[in-house]
C-alpha positions in Angstrom: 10.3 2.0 -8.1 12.8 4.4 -8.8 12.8 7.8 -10.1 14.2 8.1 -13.6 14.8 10.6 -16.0 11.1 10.4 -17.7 7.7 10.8 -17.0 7.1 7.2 -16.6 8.0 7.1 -12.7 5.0 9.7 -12.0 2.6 7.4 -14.5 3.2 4.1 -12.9 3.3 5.4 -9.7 0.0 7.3 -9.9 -1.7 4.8 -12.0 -0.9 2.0 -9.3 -2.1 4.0 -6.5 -5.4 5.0 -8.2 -5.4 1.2 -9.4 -5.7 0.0 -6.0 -7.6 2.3 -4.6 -10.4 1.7 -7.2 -10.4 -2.1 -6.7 -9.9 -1.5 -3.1 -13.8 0.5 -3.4 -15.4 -1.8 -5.8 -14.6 -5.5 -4.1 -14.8 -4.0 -0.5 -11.0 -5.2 0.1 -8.7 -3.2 2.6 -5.4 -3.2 0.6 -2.1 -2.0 1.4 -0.2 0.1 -0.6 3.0 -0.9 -0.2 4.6 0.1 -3.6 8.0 2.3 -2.8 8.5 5.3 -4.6 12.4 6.5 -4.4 14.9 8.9 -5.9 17.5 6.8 -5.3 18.3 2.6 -4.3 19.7 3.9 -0.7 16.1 5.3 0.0 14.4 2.3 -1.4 17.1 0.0 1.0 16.2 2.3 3.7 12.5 1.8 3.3 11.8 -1.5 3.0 14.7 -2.8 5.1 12.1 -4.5 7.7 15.2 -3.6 10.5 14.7 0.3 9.6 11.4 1.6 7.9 9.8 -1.7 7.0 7.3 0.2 4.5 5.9 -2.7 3.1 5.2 -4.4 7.0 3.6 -1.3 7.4 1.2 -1.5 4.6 0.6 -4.7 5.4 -0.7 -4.2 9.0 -2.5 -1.5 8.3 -4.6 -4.3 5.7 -4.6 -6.8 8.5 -6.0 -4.3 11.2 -9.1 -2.7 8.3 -9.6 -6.3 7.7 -10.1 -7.0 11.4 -12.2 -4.2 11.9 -14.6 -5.0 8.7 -14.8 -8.5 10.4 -15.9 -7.1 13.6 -18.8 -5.0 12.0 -20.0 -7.7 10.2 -20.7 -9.5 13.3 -22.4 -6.9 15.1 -24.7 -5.8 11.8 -25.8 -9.9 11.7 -26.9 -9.6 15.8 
């Protein structure tokens, strides 16, 4: 998402993060946030390009890996 001229960038872009968050904590999910928030295309380029900052690979491992490691505990608490 990119940064306009209104309030609207800092609504959505809050509102998403609190969004997942919340259903994050109420179904027990590890989700990634992978949602860009830029000031300009260039940055948003820069930060998804998977060659550069891959933000969204990122977010997405980082769910794999809590995923993974929920897994794990379950089959430790069922011994």
């Amino acid at each position: 998402m990119v940064r306009g001229e209104t309030i609207h960038f800092d609504l959505v872009a809050g509102e998403s993060c609190r969004a997942l968050a919340e259903l994050g904590i109420r179904q027990r999910l590890p989700i990634g946030n992978g949602i860009l928030t830029v000031d300009t295309l260039a940055q948003a380029v820069e930060r998804a390009d998977p060659a550069r900052q891959d933000k969204g690979g990122h977010a997405a491992r980082a769910a794999l890996a809590l995923l993974a490691l929920a897994r794990r505990w379950q089959g430790k608490a069922g011994r």
